[in-house]
TIKE-72277 format. One record per residue (C-alpha): residue number from 1; chain; x negated, y negated, z. Coordinates in steps of 0.05 Angstrom, whole numbers, m for minus. Example, Ala and Ser with C-alpha at 12.3 -4.5 7.8 and 13.67 -1.06 7.14 Angstrom:
# TIKE-72277
<pt 1,'A',<m246,90,156>>
<pt 2,'A',<m273,21,143>>
//
This chain:
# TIKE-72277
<pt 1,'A',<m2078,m2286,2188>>
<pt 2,'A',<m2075,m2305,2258>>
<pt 3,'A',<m2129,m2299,2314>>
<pt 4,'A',<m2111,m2245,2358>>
<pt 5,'A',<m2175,m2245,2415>>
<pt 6,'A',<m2246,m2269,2404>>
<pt 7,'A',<m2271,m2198,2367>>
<pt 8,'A',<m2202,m2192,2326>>
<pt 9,'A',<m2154,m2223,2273>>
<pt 10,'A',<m2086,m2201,2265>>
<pt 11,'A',<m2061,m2195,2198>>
<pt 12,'A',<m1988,m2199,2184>>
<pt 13,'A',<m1953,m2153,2128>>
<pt 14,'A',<m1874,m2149,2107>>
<pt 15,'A',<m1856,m2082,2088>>
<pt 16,'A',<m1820,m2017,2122>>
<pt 17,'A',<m1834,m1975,2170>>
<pt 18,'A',<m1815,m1910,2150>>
<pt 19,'A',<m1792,m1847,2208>>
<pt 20,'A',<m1759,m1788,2214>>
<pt 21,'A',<m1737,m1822,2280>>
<pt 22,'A',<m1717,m1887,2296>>
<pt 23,'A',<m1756,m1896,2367>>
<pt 24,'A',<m1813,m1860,2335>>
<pt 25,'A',<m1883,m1883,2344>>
<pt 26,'A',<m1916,m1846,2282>>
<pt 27,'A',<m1889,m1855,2210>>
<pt 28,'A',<m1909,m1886,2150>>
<pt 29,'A',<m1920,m1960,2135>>
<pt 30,'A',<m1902,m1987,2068>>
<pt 31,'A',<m1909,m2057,2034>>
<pt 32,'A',<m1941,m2090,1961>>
<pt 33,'A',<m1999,m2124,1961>>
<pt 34,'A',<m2038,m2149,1905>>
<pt 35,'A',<m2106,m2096,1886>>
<pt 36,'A',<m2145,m2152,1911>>
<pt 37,'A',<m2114,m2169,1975>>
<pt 38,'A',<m2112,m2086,1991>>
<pt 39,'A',<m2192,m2075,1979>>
<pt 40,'A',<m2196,m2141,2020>>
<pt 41,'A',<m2163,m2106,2074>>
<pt 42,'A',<m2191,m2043,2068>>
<pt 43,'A',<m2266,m2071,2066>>
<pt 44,'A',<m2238,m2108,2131>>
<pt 45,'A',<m2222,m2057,2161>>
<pt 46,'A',<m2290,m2007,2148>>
<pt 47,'A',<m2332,m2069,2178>>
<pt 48,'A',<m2291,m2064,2238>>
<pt 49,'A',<m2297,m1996,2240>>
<pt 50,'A',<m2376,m1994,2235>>
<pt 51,'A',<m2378,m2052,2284>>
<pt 52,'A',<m2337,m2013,2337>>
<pt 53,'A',<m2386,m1949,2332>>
<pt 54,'A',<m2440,m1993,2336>>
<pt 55,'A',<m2418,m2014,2402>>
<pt 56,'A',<m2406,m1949,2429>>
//
């Protein structure tokens, strides 16, 4: 994980990006993670989300 602004941390994933066209901007992201490292993510992620409407 890298530091992406003061409020934000990026989190780098290999995997595939998955569209019915290639210069598409929606589609489907796939990679394996470990169960641990997904709920880690996805708790990560519902923080951030109840952060942001906290702020608005």
């Amino acid at each position: 994980m890298g530091q992406a602004d003061d409020e934000f941390i990026e989190v780098l994933l290999t995997g595939l990006w998955l569209t019915q066209d290639s210069g598409a901007q929606e589609g489907v992201f796939l990679t394996v993670l470990p169960g641990a490292v997904g709920a880690l993510l996805v708790a990560l992620w519902q923080t951030a989300q109840l952060l942001a409407a906290q702020r608005s």
